[in-house]
One Martini backbone bead per residue (centre of mass of N, CA, C, O) as a GRO file, in nm:
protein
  447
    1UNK     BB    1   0.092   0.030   0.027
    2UNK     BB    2   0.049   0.351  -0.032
    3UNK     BB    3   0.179   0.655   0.111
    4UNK     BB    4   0.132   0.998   0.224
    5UNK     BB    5   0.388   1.166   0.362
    6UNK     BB    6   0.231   1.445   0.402
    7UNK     BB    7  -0.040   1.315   0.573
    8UNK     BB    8   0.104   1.166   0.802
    9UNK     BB    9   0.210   1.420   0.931
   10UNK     BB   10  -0.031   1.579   1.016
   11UNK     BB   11  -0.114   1.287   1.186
   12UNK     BB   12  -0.109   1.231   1.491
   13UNK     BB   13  -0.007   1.018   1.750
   14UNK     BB   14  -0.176   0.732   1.885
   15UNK     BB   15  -0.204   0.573   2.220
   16UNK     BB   16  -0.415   0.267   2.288
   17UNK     BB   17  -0.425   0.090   2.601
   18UNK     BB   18  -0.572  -0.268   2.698
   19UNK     BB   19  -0.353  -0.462   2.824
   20UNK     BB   20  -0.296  -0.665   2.528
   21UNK     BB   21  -0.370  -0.395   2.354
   22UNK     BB   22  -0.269  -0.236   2.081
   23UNK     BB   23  -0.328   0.108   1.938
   24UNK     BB   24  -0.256   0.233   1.625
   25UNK     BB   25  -0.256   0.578   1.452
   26UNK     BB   26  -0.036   0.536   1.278
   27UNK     BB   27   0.124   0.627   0.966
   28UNK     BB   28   0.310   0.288   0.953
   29UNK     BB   29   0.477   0.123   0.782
   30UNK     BB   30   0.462  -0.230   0.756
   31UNK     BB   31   0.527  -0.551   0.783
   32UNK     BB   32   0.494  -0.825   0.568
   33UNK     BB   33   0.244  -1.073   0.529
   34UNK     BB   34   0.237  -1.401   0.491
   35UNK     BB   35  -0.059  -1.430   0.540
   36UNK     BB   36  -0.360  -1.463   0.465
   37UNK     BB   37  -0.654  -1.336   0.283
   38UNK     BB   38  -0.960  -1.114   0.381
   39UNK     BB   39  -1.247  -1.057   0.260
   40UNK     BB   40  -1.453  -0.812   0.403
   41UNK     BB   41  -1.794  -0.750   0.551
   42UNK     BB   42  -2.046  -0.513   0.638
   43UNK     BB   43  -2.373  -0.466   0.724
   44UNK     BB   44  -2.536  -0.149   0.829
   45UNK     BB   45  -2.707   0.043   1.043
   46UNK     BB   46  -2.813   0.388   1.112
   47UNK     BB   47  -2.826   0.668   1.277
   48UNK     BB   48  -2.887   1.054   1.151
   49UNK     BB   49  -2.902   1.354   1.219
   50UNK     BB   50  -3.082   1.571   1.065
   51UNK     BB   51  -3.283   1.816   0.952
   52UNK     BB   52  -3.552   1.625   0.915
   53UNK     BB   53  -3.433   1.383   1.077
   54UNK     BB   54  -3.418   1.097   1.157
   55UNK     BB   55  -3.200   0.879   0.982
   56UNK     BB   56  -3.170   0.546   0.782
   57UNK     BB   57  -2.892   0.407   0.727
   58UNK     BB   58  -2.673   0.271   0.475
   59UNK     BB   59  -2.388   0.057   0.559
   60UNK     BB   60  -2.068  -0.031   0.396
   61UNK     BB   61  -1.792  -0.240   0.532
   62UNK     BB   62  -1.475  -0.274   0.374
   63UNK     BB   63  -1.174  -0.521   0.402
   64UNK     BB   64  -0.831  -0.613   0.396
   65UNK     BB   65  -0.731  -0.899   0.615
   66UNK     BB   66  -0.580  -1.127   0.778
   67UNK     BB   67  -0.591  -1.467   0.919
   68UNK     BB   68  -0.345  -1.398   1.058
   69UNK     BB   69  -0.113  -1.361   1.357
   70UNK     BB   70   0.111  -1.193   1.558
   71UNK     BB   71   0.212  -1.122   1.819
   72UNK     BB   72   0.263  -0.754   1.756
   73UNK     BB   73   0.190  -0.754   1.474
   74UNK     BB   74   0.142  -0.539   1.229
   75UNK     BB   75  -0.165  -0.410   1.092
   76UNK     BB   76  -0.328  -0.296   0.787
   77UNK     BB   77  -0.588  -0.238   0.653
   78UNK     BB   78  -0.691  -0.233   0.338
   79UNK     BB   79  -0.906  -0.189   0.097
   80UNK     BB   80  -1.103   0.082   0.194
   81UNK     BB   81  -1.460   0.105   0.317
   82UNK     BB   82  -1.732   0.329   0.297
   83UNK     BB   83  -2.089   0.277   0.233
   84UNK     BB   84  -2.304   0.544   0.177
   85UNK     BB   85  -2.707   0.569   0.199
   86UNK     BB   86  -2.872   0.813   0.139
   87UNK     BB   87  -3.177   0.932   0.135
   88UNK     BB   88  -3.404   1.143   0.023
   89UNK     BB   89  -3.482   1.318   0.293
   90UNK     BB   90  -3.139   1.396   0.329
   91UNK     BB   91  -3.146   1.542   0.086
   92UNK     BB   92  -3.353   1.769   0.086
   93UNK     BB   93  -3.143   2.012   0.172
   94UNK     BB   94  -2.965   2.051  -0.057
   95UNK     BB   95  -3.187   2.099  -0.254
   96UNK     BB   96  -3.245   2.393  -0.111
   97UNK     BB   97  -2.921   2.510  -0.222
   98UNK     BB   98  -2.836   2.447  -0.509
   99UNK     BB   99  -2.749   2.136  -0.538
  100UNK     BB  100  -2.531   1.908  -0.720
  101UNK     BB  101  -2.278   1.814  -0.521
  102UNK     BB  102  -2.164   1.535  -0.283
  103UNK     BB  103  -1.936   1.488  -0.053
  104UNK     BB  104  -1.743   1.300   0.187
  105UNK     BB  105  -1.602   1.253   0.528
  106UNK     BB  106  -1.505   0.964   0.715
  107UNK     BB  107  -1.540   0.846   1.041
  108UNK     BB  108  -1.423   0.564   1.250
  109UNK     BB  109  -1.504   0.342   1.495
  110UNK     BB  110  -1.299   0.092   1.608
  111UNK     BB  111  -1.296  -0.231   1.759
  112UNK     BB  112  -1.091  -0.436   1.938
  113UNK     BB  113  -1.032  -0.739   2.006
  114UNK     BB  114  -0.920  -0.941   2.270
  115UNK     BB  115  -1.102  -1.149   2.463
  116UNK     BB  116  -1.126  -0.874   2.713
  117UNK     BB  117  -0.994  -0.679   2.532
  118UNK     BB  118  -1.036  -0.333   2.443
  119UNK     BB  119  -1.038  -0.082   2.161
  120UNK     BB  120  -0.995   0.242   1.968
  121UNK     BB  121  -1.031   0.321   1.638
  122UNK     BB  122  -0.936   0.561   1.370
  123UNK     BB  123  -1.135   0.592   1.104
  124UNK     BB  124  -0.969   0.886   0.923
  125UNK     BB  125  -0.998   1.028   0.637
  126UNK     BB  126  -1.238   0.943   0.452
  127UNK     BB  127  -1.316   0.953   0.127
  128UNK     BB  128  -1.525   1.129  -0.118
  129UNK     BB  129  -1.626   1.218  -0.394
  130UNK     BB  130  -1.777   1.404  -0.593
  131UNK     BB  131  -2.154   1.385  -0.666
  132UNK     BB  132  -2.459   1.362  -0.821
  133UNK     BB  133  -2.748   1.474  -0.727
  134UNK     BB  134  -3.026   1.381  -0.737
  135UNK     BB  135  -3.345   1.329  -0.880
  136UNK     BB  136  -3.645   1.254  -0.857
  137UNK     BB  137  -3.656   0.908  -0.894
  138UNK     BB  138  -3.333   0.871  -0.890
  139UNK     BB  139  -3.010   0.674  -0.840
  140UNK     BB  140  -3.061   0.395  -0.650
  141UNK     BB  141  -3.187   0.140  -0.776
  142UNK     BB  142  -3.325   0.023  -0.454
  143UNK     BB  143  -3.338   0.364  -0.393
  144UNK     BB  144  -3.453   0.657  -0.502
  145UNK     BB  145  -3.319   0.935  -0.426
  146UNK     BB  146  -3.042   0.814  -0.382
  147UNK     BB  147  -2.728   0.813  -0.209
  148UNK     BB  148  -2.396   0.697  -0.310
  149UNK     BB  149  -2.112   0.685  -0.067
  150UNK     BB  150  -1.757   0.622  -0.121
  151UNK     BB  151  -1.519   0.569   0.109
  152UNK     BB  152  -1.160   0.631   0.144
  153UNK     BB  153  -0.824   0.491   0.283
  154UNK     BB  154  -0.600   0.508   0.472
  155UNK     BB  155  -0.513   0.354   0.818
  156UNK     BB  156  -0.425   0.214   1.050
  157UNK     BB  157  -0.295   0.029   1.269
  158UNK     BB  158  -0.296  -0.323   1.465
  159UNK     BB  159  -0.181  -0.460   1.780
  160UNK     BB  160  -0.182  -0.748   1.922
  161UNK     BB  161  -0.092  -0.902   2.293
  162UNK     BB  162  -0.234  -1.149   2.235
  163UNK     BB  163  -0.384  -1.472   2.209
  164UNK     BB  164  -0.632  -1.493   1.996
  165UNK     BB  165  -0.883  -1.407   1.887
  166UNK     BB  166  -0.981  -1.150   1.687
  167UNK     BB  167  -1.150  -0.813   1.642
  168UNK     BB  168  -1.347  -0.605   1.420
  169UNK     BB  169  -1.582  -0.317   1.517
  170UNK     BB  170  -1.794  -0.127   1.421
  171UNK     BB  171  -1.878   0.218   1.493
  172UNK     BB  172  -1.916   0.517   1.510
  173UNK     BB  173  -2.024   0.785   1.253
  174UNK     BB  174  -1.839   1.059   1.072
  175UNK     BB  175  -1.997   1.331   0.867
  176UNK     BB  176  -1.856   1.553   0.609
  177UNK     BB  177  -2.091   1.736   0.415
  178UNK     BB  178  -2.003   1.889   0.093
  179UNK     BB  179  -2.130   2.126  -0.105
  180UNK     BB  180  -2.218   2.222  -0.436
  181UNK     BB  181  -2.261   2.347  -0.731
  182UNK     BB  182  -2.248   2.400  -1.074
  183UNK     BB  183  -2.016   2.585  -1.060
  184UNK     BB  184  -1.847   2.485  -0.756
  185UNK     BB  185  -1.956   2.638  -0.549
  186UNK     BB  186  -2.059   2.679  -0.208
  187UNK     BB  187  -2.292   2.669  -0.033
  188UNK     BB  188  -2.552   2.809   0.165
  189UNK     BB  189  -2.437   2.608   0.336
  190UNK     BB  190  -2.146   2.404   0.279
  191UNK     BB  191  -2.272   2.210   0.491
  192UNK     BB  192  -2.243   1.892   0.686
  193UNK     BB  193  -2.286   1.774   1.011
  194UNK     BB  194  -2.254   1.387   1.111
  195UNK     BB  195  -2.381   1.161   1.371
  196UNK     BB  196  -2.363   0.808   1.376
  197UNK     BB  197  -2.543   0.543   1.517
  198UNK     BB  198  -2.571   0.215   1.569
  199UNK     BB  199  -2.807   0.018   1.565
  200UNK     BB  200  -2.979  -0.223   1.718
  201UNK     BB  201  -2.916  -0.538   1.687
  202UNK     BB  202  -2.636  -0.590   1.554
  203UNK     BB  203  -2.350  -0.751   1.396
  204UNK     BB  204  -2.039  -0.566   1.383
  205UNK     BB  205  -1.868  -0.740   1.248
  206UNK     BB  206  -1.589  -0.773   0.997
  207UNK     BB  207  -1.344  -0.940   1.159
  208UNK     BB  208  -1.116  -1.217   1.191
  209UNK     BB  209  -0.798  -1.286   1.383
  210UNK     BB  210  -0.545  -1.530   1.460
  211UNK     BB  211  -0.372  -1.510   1.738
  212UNK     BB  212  -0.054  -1.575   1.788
  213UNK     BB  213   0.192  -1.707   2.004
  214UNK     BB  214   0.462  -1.605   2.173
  215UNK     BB  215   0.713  -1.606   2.411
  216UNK     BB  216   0.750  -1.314   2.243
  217UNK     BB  217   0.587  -1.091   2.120
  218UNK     BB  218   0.847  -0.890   1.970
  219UNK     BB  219   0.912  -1.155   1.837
  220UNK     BB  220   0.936  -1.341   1.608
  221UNK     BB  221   0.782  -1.570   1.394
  222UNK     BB  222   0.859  -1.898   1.355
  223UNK     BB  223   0.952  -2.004   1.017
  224UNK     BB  224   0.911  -2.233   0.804
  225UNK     BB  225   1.163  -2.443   0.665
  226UNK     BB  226   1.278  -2.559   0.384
  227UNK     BB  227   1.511  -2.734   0.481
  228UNK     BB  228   1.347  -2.944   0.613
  229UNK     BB  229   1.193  -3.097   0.474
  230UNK     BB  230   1.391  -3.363   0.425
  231UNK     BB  231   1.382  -3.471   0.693
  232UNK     BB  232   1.095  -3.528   0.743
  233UNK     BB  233   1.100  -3.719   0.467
  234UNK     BB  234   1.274  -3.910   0.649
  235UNK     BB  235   1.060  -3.979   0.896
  236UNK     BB  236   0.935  -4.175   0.594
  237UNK     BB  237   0.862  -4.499   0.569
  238UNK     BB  238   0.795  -4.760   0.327
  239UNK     BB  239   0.763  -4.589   0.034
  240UNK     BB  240   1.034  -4.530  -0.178
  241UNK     BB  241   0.906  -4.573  -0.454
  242UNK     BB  242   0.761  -4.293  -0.401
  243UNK     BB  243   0.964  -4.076  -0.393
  244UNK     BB  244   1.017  -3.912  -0.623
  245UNK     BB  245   0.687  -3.875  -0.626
  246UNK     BB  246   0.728  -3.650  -0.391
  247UNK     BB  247   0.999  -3.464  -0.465
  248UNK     BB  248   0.862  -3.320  -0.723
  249UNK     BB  249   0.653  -3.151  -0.508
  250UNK     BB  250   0.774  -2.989  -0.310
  251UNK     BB  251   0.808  -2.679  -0.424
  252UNK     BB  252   0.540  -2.640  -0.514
  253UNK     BB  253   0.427  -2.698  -0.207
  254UNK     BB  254   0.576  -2.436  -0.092
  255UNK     BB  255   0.469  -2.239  -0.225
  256UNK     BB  256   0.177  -2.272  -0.163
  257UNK     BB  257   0.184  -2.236   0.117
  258UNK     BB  258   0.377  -2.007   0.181
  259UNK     BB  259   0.224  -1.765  -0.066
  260UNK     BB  260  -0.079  -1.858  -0.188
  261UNK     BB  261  -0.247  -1.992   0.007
  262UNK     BB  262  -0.573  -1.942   0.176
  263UNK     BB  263  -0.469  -2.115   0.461
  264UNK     BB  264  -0.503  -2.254   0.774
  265UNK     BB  265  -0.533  -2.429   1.047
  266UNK     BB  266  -0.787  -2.210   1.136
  267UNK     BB  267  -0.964  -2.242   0.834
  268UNK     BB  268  -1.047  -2.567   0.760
  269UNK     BB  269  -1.369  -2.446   0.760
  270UNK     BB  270  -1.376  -2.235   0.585
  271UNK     BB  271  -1.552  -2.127   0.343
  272UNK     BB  272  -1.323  -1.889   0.237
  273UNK     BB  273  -1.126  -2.083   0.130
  274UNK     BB  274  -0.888  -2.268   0.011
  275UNK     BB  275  -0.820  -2.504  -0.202
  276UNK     BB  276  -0.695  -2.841  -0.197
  277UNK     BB  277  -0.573  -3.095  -0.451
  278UNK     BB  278  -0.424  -3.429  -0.402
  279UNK     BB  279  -0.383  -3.628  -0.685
  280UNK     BB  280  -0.125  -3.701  -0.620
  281UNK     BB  281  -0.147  -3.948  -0.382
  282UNK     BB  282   0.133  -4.090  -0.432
  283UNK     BB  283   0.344  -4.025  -0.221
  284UNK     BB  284   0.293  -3.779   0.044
  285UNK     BB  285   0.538  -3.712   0.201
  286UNK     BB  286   0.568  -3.374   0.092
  287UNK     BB  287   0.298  -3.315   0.212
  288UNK     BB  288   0.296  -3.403   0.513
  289UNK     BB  289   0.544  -3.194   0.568
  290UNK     BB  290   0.413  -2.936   0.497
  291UNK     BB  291   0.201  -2.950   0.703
  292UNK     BB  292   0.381  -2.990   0.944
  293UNK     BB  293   0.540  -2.705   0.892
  294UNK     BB  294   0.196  -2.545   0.894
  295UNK     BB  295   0.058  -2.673   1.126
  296UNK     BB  296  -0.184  -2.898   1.071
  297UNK     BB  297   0.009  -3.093   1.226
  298UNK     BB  298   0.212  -3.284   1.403
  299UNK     BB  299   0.556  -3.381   1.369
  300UNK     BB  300   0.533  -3.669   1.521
  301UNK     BB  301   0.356  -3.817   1.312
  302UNK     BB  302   0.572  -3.926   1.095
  303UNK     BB  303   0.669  -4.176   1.173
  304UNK     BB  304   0.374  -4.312   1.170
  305UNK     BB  305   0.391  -4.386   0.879
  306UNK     BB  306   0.150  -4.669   0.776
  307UNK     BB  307   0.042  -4.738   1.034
  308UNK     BB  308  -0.233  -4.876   1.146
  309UNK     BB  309  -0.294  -4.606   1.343
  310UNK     BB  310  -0.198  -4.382   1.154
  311UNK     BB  311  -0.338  -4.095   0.977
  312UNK     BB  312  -0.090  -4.178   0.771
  313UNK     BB  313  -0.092  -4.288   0.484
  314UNK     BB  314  -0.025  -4.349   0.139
  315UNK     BB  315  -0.299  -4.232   0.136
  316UNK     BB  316  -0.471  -4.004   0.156
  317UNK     BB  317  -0.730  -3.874   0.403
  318UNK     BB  318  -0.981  -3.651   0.475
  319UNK     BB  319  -1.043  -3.743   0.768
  320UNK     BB  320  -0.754  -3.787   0.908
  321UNK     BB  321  -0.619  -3.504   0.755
  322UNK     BB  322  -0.536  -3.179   0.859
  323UNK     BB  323  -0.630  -3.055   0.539
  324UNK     BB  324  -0.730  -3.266   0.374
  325UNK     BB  325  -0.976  -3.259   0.127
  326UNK     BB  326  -0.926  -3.531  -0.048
  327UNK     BB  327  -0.908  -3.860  -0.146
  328UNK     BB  328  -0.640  -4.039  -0.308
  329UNK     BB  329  -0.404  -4.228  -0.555
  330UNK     BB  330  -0.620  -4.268  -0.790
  331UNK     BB  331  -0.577  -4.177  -1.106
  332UNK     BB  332  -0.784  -3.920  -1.254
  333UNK     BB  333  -0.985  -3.729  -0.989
  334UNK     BB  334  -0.883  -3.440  -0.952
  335UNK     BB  335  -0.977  -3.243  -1.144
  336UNK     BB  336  -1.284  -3.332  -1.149
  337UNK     BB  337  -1.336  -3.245  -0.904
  338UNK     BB  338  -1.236  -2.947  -0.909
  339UNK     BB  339  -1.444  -2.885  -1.108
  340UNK     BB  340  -1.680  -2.958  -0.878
  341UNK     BB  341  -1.570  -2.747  -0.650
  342UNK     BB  342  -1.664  -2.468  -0.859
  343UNK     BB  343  -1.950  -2.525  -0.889
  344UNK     BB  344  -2.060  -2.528  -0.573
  345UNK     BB  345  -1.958  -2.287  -0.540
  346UNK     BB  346  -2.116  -2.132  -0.692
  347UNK     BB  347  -2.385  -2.230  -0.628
  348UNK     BB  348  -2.328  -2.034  -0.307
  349UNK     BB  349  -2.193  -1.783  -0.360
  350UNK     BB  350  -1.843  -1.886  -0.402
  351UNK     BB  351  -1.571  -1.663  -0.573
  352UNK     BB  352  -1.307  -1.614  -0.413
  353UNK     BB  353  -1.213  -1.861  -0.377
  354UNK     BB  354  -0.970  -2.120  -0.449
  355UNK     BB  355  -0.853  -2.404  -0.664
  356UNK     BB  356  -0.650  -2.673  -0.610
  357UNK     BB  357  -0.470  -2.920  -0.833
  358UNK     BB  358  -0.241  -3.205  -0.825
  359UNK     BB  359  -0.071  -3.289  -1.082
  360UNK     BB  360   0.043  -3.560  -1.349
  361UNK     BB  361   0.141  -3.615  -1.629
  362UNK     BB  362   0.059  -3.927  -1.611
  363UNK     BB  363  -0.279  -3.847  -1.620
  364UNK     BB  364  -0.313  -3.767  -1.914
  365UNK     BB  365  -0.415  -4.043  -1.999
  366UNK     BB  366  -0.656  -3.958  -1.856
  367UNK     BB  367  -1.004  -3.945  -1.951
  368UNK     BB  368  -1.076  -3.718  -1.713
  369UNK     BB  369  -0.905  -3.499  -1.787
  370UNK     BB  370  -1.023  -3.405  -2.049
  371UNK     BB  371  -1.314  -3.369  -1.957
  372UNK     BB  372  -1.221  -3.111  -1.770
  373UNK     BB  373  -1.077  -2.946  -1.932
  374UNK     BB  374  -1.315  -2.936  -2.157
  375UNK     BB  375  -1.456  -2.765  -1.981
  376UNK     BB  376  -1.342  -2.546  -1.794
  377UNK     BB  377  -1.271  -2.340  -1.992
  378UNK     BB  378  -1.598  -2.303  -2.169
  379UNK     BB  379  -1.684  -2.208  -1.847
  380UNK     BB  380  -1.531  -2.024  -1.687
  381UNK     BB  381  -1.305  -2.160  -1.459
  382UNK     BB  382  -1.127  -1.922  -1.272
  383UNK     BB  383  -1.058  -2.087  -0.979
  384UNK     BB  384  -0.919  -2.297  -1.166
  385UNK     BB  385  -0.621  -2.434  -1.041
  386UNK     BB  386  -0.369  -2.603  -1.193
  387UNK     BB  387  -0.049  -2.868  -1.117
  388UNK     BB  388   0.174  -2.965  -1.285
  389UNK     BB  389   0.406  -3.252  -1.270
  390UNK     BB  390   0.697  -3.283  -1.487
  391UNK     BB  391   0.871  -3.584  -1.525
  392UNK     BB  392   0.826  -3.792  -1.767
  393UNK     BB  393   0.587  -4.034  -1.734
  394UNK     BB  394   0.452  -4.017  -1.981
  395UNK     BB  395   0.281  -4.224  -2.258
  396UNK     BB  396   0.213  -3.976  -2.464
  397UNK     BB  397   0.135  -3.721  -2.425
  398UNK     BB  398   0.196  -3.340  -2.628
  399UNK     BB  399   0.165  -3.171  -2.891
  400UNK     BB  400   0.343  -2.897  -2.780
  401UNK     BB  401   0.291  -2.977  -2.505
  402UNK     BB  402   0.090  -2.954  -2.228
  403UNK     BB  403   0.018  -2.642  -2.205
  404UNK     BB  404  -0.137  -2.688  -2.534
  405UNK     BB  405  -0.378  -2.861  -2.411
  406UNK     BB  406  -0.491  -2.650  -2.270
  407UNK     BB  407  -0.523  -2.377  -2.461
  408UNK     BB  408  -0.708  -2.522  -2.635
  409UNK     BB  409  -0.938  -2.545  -2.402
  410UNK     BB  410  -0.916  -2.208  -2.258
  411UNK     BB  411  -0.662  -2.204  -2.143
  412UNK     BB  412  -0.430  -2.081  -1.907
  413UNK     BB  413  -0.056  -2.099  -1.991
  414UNK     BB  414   0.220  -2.230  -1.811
  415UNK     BB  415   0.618  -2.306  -1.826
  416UNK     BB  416   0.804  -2.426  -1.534
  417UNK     BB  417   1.049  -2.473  -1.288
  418UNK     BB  418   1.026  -2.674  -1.053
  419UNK     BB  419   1.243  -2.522  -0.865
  420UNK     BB  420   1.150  -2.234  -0.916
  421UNK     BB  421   1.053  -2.031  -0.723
  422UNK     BB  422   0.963  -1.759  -0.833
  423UNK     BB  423   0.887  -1.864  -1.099
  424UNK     BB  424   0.623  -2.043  -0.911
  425UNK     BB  425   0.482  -1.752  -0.822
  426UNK     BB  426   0.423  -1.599  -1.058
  427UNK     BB  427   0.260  -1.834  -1.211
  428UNK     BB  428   0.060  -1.845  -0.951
  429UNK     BB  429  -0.013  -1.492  -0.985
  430UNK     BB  430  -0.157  -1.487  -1.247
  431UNK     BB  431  -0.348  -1.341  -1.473
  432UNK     BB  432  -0.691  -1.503  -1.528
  433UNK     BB  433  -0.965  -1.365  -1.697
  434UNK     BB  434  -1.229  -1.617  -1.711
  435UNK     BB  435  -0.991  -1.835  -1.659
  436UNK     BB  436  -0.835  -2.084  -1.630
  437UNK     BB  437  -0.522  -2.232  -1.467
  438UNK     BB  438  -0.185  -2.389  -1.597
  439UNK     BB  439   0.088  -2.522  -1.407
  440UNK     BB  440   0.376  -2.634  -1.577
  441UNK     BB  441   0.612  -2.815  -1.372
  442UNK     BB  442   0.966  -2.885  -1.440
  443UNK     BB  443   1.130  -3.202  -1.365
  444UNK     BB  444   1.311  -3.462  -1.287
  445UNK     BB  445   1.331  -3.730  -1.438
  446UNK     BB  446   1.228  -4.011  -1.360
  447UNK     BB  447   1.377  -4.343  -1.281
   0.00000   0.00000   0.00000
């Protein structure tokens, strides 16, 4: 996010402290969090005093926020927004002002929680630009005669201090509102405050984020390093035949889990995540390394990997794996499934998921990859993307690479390295508006 640093010099630093709760005020940019992220929005209504008289006002708040962090990490809300809906009544003062146009800064009292503790921050200078004043029964398509204004701009950051559940829920909602003419030039009177405060009875939460404990808050918390995963995948004996193919995926696996996928060992219910689907579902040892690096179970497990009691098969089981989205191993049903689980979230009005599922390059033998292929394409799902892991162990290929096979059924398709962790992120993280995305992954050939 870029800010203005000479409207941040402007702005007073305040900091409001309540127990294990810090709320900074002060535009400061923060370290990147690697955290997933999620866009979050609240619909409330307000009471508004009027000159015309208390007006109930519709408020819709939205702000892009991670799905968790660490003790004491600044978190920073993003692309905010306050979009605020006056009805025909509230406006009918301006119309007597001979205004053609009203602009508004909206200020914003946030509560912060985590636990027992809560504090107020302030989502202050958020800006609407002028709009033009409705005549009756023109304006808002589902209220004619409303005007909707959107402030936007940047706000706080936000640090908690202990561990636990975190919420962010709007309060007290300060509009001031400013009309000109048609000529541009100020009304007489030029404006109006409004302190505006939410209706009793409803839900004001806008977001949760997962509070990490860490030993110390102020020091960085310990983050999974791709290097150990090679021990992780040595304490799973038993399985050695499926090795290649576990190794194969590893780097993709980590670029994906650590940098794209927006899912959290906290998250694994939550509707609003994305899929993972290990379709090449033999060999999953450095699947479940990953996990395990991920926090999605601990590490403990992996020594048991095979045996009778352990959760942690030579397929995995979606019942069984935390984390783990279906049961797979027998191969070319990744695919098909990941396109029925966008078709779902479709019919449910979850646009937002995105949907992973890593196939192996010998699946591309199997008719049901094709089926899917070929649908996935000319149906714009948009949300599916495919990890294609090239070993060369496929026994038919495909005239002109495995990419040119998407690409003629309307799929948007790169070929990376995959070993290549940078890469593996810029491929994975390529805009595809419309299409399906397809990354093969080239590593070396199966021995």
């Amino acid at each position: 996010m870029t800010v203005d640093a000479r409207a941040a010099a402007r702005r007073p630093i305040h900091w409001a402290v309540g127990g294990a709760l810090v709320v900074a005020t002060a535009l400061v940019p923060s370290a990147e969090s690697a955290a997933a992220e999620q866009k979050s929005e609240v619909s409330l209504r307000y009471t508004c005093p009027f000159p015309s008289g208390p007006e109930e006002v519709d408020v819709v708040v939205s702000a892009v926020l991670p799905t968790s962090a660490r003790t004491g990490e600044e978190i920073r809300p993003a692309e905010v927004a306050v979009e605020v809906t006056l009805p025909p009544t509230a406006l009918a003062r301006f119309a007597g002002l001979d205004a053609a146009t009203l602009s508004a800064v909206a200020r914003l009292t946030v509560r912060n929680t985590v636990g027992d503790t809560s504090a107020d921050a302030s989502w202050q200078d958020l800006t609407a630009p002028p709009a033009d004043l409705p005549t009756p029964g023109e304006g808002d398509s589902q209220d004619p005669g409303a005007l909707t204004l959107t402030a936007t701009g940047d706000v706080p950051t936000v640090a908690f201090g202990s561990p636990g559940r975190a919420t962010l829920a709007p309060g007290a909602l300060a509009l001031a509102l400013t009309s000109l003419t048609e000529s541009g030039e100020p009304t007489t009177p030029p404006g109006l405050d409004v302190a505006c405060t939410p209706a009793p009875g409803q839900e004001p939460e806008l977001a949760a984020i997962a509070i990490r404990g860490d030993q110390d808050p102020t020091a960085p918390a310990p983050s999974p390093d791709f290097r150990d995963l090679p021990r992780l995948i040595a304490l799973m004996t038993g399985a050695e035949k499926h090795a290649p193919a576990a190794h194969s995926t590893l780097d993709a696996l980590w670029v994906l889990y650590d940098r794209v996928l927006r899912v959290t060992p906290d998250s694994v219910d939550d509707p609003g995540r994305d899929r993972f689907l290990l379709s090449k579902g033999h060999g999953p040892m450095a699947y479940y390394a990953v996990l395990a690096a991920r926090g999605f179970f601990d590490k403990a497990l992996l020594p048991g990997f095979g045996s009778y009691d352990s959760p942690l098969g030579h397929h995995p089981d979606r019942l069984l794996v935390p984390g783990a989205e279906i049961g797979s191993g027998s191969l070319g049903h990744g695919l098909p499934l990941a396109v029925g689980t966008v078709l779902g979230l479709r019919a449910q009005g979850l646009t937002d998921p995105r949907v992973w599922v890593l196939i192996g390059d010998a699946e591309l033998d199997e008719g049901s990859n094709h089926e899917a292929i070929a649908h996935a394409g000319p149906a714009g799902l948009e949300q599916l993307h495919t990890l294609v892991i090239d070993n060369a162990s496929a026994t038919h290929g495909w005239p002109g690479g495995i990419a040119s096979r998407f690409a003629s059924a309307g799929w948007d398709a790169v070929t990376v390295d995959g070993r290549d962790h940078e890469a593996l992120h810029q491929a994975f993280t390529t805009s595809h508006p419309g299409k399906p995305l397809a990354v093969v992954a080239r590593v070396e050939p199966k021995n």
